[in-house]
C-alpha positions as CSV (number, residue, x, y, z in Angstrom):
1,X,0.0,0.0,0.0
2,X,1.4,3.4,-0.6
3,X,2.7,5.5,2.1
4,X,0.1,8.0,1.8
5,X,-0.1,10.2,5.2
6,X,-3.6,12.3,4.0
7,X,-5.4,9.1,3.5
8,X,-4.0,7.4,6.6
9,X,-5.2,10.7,9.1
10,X,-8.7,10.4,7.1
11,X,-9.4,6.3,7.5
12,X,-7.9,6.8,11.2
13,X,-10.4,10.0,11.9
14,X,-13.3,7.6,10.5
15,X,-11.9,4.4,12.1
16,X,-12.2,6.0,15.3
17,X,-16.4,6.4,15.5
18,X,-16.3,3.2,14.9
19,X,-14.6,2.8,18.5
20,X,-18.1,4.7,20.1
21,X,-20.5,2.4,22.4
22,X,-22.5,2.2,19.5
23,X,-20.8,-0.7,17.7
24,X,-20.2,-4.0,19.9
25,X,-17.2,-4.8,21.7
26,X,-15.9,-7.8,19.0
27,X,-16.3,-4.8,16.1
28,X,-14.4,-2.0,18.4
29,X,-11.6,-5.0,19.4
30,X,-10.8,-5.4,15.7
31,X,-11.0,-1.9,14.8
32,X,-8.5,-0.9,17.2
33,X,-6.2,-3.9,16.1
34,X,-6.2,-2.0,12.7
35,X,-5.5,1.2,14.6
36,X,-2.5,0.1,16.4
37,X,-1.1,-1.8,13.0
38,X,1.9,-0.3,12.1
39,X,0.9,-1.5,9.1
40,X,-2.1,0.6,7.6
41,X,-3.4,-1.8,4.8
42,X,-6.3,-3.2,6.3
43,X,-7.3,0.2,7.9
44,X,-6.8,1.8,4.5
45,X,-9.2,-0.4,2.4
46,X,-11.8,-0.9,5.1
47,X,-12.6,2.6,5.7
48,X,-11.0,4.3,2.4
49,X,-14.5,4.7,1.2
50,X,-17.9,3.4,2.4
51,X,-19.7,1.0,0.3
52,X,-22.1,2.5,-2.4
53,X,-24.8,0.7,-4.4
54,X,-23.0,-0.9,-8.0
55,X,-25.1,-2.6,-10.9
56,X,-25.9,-5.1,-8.2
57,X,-26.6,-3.0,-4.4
58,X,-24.0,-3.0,-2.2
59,X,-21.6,-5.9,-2.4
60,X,-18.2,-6.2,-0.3
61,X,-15.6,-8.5,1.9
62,X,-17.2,-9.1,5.1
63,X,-15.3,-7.5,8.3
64,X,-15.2,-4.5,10.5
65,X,-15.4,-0.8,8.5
66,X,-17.4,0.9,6.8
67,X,-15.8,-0.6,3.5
68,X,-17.0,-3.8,4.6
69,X,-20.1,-5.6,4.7
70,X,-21.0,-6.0,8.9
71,X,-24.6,-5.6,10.3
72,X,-23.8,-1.4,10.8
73,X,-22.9,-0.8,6.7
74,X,-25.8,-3.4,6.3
75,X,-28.2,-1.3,8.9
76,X,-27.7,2.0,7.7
77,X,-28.4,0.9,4.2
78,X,-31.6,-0.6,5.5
79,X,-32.2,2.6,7.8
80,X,-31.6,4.6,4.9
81,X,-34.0,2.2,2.6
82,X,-36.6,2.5,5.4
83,X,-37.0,6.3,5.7
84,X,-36.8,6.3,1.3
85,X,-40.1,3.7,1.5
86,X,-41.8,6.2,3.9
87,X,-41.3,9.0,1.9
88,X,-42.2,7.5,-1.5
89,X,-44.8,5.4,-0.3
90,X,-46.2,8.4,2.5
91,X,-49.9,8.0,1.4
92,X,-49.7,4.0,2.0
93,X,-51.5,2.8,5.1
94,X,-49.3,-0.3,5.6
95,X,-45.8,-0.2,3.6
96,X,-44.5,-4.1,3.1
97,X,-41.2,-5.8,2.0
98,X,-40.1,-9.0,1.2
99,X,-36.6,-10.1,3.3
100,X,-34.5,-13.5,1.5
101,X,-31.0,-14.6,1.6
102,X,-28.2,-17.0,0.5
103,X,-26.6,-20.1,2.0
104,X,-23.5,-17.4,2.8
105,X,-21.7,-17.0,6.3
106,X,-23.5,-13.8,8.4
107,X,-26.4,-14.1,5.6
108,X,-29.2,-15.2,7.9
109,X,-27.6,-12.8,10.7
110,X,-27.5,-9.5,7.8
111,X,-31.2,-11.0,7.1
112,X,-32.9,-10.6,10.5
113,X,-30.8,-8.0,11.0
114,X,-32.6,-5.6,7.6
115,X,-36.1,-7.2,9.0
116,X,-35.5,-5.9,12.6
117,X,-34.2,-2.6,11.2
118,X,-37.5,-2.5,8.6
119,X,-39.9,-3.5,11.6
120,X,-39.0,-1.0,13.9
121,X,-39.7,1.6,11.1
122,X,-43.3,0.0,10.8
123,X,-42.6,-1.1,7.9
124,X,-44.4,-5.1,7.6
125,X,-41.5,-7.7,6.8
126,X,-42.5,-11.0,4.8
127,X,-38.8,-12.5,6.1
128,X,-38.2,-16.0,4.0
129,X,-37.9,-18.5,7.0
130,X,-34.8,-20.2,5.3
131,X,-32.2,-19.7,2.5
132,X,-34.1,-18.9,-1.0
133,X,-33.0,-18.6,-4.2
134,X,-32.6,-14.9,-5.8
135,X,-35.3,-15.3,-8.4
136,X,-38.3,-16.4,-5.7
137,X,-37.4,-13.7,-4.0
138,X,-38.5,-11.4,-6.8
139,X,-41.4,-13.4,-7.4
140,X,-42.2,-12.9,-3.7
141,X,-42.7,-8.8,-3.9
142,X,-44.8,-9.5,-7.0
143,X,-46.8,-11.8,-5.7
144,X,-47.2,-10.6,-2.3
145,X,-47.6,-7.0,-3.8
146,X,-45.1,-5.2,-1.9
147,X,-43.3,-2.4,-2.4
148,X,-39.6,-3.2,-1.8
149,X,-37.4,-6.3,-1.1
150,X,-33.9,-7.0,-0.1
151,X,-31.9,-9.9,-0.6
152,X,-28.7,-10.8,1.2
153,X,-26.3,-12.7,-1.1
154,X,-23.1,-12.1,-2.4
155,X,-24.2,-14.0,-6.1
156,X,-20.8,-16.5,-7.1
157,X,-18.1,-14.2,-5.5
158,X,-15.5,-15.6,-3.3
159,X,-16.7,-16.9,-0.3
160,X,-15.3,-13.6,1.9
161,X,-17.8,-11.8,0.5
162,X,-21.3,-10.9,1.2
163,X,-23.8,-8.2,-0.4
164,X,-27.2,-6.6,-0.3
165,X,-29.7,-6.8,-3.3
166,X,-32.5,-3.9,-2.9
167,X,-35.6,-4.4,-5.3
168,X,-38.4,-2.2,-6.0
169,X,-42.0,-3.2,-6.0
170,X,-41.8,-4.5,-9.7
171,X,-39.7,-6.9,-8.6
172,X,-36.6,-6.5,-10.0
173,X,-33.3,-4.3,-8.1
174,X,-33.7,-0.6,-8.2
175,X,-32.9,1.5,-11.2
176,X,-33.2,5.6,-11.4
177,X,-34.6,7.3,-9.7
178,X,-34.5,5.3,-6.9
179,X,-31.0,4.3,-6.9
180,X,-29.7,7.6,-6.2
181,X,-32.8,8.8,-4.0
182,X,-31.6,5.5,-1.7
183,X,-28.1,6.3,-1.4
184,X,-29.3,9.8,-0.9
185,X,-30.8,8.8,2.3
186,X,-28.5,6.3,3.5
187,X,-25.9,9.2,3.5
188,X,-27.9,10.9,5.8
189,X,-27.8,8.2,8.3
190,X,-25.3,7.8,11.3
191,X,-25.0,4.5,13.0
192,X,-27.0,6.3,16.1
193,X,-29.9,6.9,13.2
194,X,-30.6,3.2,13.2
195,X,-33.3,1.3,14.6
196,X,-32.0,-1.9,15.6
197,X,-35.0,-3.1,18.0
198,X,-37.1,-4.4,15.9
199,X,-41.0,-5.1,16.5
200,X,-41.7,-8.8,15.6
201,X,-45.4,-8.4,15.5
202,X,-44.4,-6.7,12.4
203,X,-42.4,-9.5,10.7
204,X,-44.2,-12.9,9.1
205,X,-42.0,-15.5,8.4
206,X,-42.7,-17.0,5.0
207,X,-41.5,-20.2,3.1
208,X,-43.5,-23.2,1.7
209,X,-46.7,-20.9,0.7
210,X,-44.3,-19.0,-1.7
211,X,-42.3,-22.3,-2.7
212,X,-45.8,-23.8,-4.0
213,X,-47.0,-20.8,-6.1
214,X,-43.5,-19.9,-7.5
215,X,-42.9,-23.2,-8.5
216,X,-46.1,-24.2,-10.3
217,X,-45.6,-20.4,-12.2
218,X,-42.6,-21.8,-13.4
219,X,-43.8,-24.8,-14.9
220,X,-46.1,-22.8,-16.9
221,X,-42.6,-22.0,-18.9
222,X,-42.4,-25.0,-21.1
223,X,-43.0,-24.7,-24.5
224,X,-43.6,-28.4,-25.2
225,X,-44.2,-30.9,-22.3
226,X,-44.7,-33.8,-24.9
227,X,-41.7,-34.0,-25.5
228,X,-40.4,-34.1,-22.0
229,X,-42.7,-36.8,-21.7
230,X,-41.6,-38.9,-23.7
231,X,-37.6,-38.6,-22.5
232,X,-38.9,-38.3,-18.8
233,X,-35.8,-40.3,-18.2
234,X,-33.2,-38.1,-19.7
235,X,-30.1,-38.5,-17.4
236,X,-29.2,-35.2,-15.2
237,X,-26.8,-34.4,-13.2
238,X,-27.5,-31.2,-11.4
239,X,-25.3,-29.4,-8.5
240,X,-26.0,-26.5,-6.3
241,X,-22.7,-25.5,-5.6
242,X,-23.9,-25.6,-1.6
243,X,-26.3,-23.0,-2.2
244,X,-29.6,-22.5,-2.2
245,X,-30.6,-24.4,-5.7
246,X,-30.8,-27.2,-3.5
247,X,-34.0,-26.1,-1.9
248,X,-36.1,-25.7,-5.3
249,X,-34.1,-26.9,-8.9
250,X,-34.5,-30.7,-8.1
251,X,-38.5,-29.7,-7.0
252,X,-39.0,-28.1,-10.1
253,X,-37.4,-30.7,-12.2
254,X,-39.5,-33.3,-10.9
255,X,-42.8,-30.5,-11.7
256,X,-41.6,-30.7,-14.8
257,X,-41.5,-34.6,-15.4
258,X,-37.9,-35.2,-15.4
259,X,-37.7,-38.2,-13.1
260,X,-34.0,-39.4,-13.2
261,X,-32.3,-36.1,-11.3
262,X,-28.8,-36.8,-10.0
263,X,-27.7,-34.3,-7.6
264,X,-23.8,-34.3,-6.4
265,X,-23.9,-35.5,-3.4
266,X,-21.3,-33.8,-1.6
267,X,-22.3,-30.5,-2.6
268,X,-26.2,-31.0,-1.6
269,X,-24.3,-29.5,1.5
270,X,-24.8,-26.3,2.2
271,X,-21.9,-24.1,3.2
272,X,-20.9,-20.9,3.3
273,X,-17.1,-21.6,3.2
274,X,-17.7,-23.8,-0.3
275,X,-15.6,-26.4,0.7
276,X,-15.2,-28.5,-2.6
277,X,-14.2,-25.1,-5.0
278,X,-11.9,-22.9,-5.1
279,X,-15.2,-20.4,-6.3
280,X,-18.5,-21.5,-6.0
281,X,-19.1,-20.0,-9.7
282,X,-20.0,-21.7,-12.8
283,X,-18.6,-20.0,-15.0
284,X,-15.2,-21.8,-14.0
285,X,-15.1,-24.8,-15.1
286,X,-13.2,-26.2,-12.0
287,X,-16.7,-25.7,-10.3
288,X,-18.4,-28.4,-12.3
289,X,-15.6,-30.9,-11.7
290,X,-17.3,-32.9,-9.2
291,X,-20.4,-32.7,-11.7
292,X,-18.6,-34.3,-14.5
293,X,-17.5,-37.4,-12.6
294,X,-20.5,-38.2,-11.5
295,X,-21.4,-37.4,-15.3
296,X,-19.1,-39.8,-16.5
297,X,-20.0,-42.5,-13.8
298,X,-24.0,-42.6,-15.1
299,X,-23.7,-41.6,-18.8
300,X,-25.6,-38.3,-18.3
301,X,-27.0,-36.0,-20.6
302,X,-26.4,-33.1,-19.3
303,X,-24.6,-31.2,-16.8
304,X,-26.1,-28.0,-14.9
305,X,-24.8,-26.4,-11.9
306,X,-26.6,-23.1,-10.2
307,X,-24.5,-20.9,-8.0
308,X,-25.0,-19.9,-4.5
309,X,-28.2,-17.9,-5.3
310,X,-29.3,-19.7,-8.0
311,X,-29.4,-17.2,-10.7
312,X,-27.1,-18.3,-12.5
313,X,-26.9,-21.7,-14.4
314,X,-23.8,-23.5,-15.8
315,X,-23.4,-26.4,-18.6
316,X,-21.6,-29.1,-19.7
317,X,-23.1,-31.5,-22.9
318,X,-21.3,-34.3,-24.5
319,X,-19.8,-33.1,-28.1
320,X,-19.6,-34.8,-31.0
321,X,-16.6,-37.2,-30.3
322,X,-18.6,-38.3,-26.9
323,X,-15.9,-35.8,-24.4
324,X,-17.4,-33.5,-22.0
325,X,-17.2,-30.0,-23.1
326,X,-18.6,-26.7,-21.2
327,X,-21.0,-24.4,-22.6
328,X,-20.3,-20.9,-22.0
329,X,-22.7,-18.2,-20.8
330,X,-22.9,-16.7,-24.5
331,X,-23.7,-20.1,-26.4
332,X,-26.4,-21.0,-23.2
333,X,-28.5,-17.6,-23.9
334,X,-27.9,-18.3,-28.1
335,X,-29.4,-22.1,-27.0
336,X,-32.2,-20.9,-24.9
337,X,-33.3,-17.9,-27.1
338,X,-32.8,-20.2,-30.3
339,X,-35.7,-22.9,-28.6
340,X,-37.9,-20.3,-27.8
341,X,-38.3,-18.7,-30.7
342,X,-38.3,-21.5,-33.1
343,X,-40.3,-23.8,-30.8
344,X,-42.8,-21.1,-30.1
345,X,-43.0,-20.7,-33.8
346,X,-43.5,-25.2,-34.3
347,X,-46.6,-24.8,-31.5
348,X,-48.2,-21.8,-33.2
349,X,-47.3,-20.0,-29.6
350,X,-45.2,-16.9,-31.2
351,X,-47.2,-13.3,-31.4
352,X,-46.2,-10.3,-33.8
353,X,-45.7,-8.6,-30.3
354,X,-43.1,-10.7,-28.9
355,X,-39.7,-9.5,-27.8
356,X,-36.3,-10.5,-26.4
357,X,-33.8,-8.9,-25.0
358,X,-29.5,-9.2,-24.2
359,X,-27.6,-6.8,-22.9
360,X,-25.0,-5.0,-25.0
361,X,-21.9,-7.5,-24.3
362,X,-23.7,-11.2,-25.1
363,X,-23.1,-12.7,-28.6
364,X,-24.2,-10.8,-32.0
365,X,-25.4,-14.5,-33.3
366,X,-29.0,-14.1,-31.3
367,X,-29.0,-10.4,-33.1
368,X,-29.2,-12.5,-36.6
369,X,-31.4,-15.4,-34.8
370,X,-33.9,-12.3,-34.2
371,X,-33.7,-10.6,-37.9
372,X,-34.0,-13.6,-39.4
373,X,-37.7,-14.9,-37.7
374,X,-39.0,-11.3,-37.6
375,X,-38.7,-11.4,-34.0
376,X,-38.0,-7.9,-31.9
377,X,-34.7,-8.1,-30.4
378,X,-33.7,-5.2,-27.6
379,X,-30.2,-4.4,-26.5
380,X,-29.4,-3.2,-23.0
381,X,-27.1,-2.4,-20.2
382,X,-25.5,-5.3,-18.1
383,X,-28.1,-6.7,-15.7
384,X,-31.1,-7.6,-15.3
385,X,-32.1,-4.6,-13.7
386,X,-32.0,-3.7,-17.7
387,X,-33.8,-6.4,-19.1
388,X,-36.6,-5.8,-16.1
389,X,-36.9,-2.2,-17.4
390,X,-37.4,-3.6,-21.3
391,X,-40.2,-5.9,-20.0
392,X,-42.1,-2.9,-17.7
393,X,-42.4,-0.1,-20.3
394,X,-44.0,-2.8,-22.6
395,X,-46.1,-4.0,-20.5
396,X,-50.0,-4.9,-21.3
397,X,-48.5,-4.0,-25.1
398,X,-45.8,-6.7,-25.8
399,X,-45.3,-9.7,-24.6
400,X,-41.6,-10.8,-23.2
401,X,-41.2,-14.3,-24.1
402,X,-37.2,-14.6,-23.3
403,X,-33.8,-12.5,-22.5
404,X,-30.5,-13.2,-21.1
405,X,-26.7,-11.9,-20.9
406,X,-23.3,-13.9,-21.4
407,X,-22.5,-14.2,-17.9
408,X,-24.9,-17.3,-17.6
409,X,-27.9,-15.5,-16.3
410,X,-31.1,-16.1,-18.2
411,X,-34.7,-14.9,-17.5
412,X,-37.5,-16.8,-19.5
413,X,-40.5,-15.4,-18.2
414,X,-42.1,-12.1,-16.7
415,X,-43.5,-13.0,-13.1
416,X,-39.7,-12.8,-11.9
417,X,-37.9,-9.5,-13.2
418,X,-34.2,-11.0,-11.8
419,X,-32.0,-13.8,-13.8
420,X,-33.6,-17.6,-12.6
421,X,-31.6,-20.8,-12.8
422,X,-34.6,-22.3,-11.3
423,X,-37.0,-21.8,-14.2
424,X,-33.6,-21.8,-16.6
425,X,-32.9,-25.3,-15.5
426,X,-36.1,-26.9,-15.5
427,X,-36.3,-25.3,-19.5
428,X,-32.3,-26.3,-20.3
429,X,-33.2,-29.8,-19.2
430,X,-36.4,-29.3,-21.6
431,X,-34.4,-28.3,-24.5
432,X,-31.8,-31.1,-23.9
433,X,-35.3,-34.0,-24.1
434,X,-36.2,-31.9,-27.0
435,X,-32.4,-32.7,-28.8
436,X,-32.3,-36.1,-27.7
437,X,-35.8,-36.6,-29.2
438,X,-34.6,-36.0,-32.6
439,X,-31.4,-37.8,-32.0
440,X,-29.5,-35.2,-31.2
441,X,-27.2,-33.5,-28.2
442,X,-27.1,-29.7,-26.9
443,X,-23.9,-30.0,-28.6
444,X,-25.2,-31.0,-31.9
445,X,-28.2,-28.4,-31.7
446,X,-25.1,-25.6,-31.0
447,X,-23.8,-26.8,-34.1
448,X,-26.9,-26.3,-36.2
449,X,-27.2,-22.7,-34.6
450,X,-23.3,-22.1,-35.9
451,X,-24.1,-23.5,-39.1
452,X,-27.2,-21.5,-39.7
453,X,-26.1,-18.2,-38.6
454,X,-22.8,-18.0,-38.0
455,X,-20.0,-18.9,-35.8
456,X,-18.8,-17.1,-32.7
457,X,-16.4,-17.2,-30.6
458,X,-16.5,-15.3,-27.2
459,X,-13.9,-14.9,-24.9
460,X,-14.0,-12.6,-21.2
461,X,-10.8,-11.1,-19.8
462,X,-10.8,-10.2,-16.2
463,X,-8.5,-7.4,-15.3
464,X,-8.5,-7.6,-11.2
465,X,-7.3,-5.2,-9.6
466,X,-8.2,-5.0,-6.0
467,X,-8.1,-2.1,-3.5
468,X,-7.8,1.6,-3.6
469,X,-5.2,1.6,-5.8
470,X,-6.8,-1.4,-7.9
471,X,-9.8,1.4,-8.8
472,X,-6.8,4.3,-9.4
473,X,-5.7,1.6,-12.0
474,X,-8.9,0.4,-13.6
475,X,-10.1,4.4,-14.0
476,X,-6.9,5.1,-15.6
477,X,-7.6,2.7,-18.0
478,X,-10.6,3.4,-19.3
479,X,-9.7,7.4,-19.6
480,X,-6.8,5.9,-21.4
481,X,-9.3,3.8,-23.8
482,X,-11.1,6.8,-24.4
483,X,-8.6,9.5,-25.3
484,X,-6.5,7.1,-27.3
485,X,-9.0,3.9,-28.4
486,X,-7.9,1.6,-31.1
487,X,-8.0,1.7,-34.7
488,X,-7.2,-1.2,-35.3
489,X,-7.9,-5.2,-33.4
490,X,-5.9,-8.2,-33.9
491,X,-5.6,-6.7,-37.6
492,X,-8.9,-6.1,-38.1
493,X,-9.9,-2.6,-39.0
494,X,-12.7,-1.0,-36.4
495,X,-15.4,1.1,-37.7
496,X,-17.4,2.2,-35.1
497,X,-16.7,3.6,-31.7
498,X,-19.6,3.3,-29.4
499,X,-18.7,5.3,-25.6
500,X,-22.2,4.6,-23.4
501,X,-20.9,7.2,-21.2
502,X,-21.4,9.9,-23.0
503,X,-24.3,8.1,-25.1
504,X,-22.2,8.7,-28.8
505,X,-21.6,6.5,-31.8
506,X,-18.3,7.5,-33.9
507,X,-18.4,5.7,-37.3
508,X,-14.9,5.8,-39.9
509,X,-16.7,8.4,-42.3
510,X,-16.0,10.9,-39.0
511,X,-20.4,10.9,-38.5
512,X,-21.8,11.2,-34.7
513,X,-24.4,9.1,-34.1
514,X,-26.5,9.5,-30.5
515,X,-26.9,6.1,-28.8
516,X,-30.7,5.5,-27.8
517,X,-30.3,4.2,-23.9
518,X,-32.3,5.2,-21.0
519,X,-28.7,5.9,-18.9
520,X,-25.1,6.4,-19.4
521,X,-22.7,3.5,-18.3
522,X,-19.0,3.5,-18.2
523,X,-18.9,0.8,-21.1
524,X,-17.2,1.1,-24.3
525,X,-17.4,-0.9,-27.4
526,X,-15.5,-1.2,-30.7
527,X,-16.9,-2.9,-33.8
528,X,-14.6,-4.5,-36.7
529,X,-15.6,-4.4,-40.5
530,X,-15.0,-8.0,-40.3
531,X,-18.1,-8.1,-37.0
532,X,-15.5,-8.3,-34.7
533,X,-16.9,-7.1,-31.3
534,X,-15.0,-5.3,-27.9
535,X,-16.9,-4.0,-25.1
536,X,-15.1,-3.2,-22.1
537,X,-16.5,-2.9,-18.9
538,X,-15.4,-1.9,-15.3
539,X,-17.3,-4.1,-13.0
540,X,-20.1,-2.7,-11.0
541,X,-19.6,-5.9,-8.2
542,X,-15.9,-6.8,-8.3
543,X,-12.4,-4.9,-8.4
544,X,-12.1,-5.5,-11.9
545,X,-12.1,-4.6,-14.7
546,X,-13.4,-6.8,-17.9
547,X,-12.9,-6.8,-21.6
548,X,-15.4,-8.7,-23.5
549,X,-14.6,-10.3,-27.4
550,X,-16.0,-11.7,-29.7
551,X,-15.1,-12.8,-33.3
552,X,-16.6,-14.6,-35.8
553,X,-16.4,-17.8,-38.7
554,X,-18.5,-19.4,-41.1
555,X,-19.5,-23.1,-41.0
556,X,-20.7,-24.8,-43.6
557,X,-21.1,-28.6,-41.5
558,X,-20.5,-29.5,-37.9
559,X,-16.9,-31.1,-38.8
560,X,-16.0,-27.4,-39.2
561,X,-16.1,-26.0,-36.1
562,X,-12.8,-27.2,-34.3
563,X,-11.0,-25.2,-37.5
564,X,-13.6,-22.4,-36.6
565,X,-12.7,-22.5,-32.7
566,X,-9.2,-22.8,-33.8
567,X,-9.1,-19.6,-35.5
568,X,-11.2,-17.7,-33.1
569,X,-8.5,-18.7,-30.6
570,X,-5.9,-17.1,-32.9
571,X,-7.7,-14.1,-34.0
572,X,-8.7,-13.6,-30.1
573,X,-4.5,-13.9,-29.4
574,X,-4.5,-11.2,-31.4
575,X,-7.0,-8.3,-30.1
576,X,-5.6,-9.2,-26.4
577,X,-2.2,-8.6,-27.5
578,X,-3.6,-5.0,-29.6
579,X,-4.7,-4.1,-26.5
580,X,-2.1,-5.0,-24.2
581,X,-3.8,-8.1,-22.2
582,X,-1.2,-10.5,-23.4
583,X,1.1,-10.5,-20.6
């Protein structure tokens, strides 16, 4: 850490409140430890800043400071929360919330906690009696019609970490204004502000009632239950990751008809510490290892694996040579959009109104998918925050019939506004009967996409950079990006400039074009004449910083596509070594 004497004084002046009889004896003990450090790092990045609301709420290593997630960062943002709900929702008699969480260490404690703190406001608190998935949370404000929620998970970050989802009475997390009217209020409050004794008369606990409604609104989802029916016993092998996918995914797979469900055993345990990965996320492949031997030991069909609250969904399919391969978050959203659309299309389901929606960084492919069957395809931000907003302005006018990004989060129906691996698996595990109905694999139906309308290949690069002087670095970068942004990518020439922070297009004829998006975001993107695709993107969650590609191939036959891959792997060499990522 750099020896930097005006930062020290102001994290020591700040450390010091914390030392006040408000705060318990175990969080003044470990403040003072910092204190008395010769070294300063720990005091420096807990109490260098105070955590603020990101793309996902507030989200941060759990510990003592006010850059940290404890029950005081987690109470003041729920003090703050409370006295935002009673000014927007003054005229309301009663004002409720819905209160979840994840399998995570501290998450039930940070859950009663926010229910206390919301009770003793007299506000009414719906508080999940047990871990929940993220996307029945959601479902829960809906269906409950209340007007906020909060959920306490920290998604498939490391298990040190914890965080705090806030929702709005749509269900789905807060957007403008009442992001910044939130942090607004939570600014205003000291730890003496908050209301810790709360007023249980206020707070029902909740659980099966919920589980039964949300579950049967998810089986509504499939497009085609014959065909389940007849491959009722398609081999699965599903893992939770020790989270909370083990409370509804198998459930809803057996709703559905599938009747030959293998969980992994060992991680049907929850655990907050994630004892069999190094990170519970499925997006690393060294998640599903566990998953794939137990694949290999029955012949499955398919792998899935949900992280810790179950928003996310993961895949492995055999490919053509019978090996194990994973499917990333981009071709999972290109599968699931794909079936929807051309299956809705087979049953005579699909409306002129219907729409679906990625965010700006998942795979062009869907794009052509879209133009091609005259379907309306939307772009947004990253999150479903985004996708939520697409699916409210058209509502009781269009019909939302699918939507996903690339970082395996996937939505396919409107009664949730958050990403749901519950309803994603129970419809994967559909599409994968479907396949195997006609013969085929996931792999093989990838294959027919590819061939269709064109290969892609996607690869993420994640800068981390941790800290204070992680976010000096990762600012730096993007003002670099912008002053001086390429020309050129891995020898392909780039045409357009797209910069969603100040909401311009820049095209190589020197014309301005004004980017139609409800907010700015510090994203860019850079487009090749040969469709070659950069976004870069700070992260809104993480200390990092991440640089999305995507280039692409034609295939003619299935036999192509290691050639195909192949060459994406070179041409993707190249762009990270254009841009300096290649060392």
């Amino acid at each position: 850490m750099e020896n930097n004497t005006e930062l020290i004084a102001q994290c020591e002046a700040k450390a010091k409140q914390w030392l006040s009889p408000s705060f318990d004896e175990e969080t003044r003990s470990e403040i003072q430890k910092m204190l008395d450090n010769t070294d300063k790092t720990d005091l420096i990045e807990s109490f260098y800043k105070d955590l603020e609301f990101g793309t996902g709420g507030l989200r941060g290593i759990m510990g003592a400071g006010s850059n940290r997630m404890n029950i005081y960062t987690v109470g003041m943002a729920t003090q703050g929360f409370a006295n935002y709900l009673k000014l927007n929702f003054a005229s309301r008699e009663t004002i409720s919330v819905v209160v979840c969480h994840d399998c995570r260490n501290n998450s039930r404690l940070y859950a009663e906690t926010v229910a206390d703190i919301f009770s003793a406001n007299g506000i009414k608190v719906y508080l999940f009696d047990d871990m929940r998935p993220t996307p029945e949370c959601s479902f829960a404000i809906r269906h409950l019609g209340c007007q906020a929620g909060v959920n306490i998970t920290a998604s498939h970050n490391p298990r040190e970490y914890n965080g705090y989802k806030a929702y709005w009475e749509d269900g789905a997390q807060v957007l403008s204004p009442h992001d910044t009217g939130i942090i607004d209020e939570v600014n205003k409050v000291s730890i003496e502000d908050v209301k810790f004794a709360g007023n249980k008369e206020l707070i029902q606990i909740i659980g099966e009632d919920v589980d039964k409604v949300y579950l049967e609104q998810v089986r509504t989802i499939s497009i085609d239950p014959e065909v389940i029916k007849r491959q009722h016993d398609l081999k699965i092998v599903y893992t939770p990751l020790h989270g909370t996918g083990m409370t509804l995914i198998p459930r809803s797979l057996k709703l559905w008809g599938f009747d030959n469900v293998h969980c992994v055993e060992e991680q049907m345990v929850r655990s907050g510490d994630f004892p069999t990965v190094k990170s519970p996320n499925p997006e690393n492949g060294e998640a599903l290892t566990l998953a794939l031997r137990d694949a290999k030991a029955i012949d499955a069909d398919i792998v899935m694996a949900s992280d810790p609250d179950a928003d996310r969904v993961g895949m492995a399919c055999k490919n053509d040579k019978g090996e194990w391969v994973l499917i990333n978050g981009n071709q999972t959203c290109l599968i699931f959009l794909y079936y929807i659309i051309t299956n809705r299309i087979k049953t005579g389901k699909m409306q002129p109104t219907d729409f679906i929606v990625k965010t700006i960084v998942t795979t062009e492919v869907i794009r052509k998918i879209a133009e091609k069957q005259h379907i309306e395809m939307r772009d947004c931000f990253t999150g479903f925050k985004w996708i939520a907003r697409e699916i409210a302005i058209s509502e009781g006018k269009q019909q939302y019939i699918g939507g996903g990004e690339e970082s395996y989060g996937f939505m396919a129906e409107d009664f949730v506004r958050d990403k749901d691996a519950v309803s994603a698996c129970s419809l994967l595990a559909e599409i994968c009967a479907y396949a195997k109905d006609q013969g085929k694999t996931l792999y093989d139906l990838l294959m027919d996409i590819y061939i269709e309308y064109g290969f892609s290949k996607e690869y993420t690069v994640n800068v981390v950079r941790p800290g204070k002087t992680g976010a000096d670095e990762i600012k730096a970068m993007m003002t670099r990006f912008r002053e001086n942004p390429p020309v050129e990518l891995g020898g392909s020439k780039v045409v357009v400039w797209k910069d969603y922070q100040t909401l311009e297009q820049k095209n190589a004829d020197g014309s301005v074009v004004k980017l139609d998006m409800p907010a700015t975001s510090n994203v860019l993107q850079w487009f090749c004449d040969d469709d070659t695709k950069v976004s870069v993107r700070p992260s809104g969650t993480e200390p990092k910083i991440k640089f999305y590609l995507e280039v692409k191939g034609t295939m003619k036959c299935a036999g192509c596509y290691e050639r195909c891959d192949a060459e994406g792997t070179e041409k993707i060499k190249a762009i990270m070594k254009s841009l300096g990522l290649d060392d």
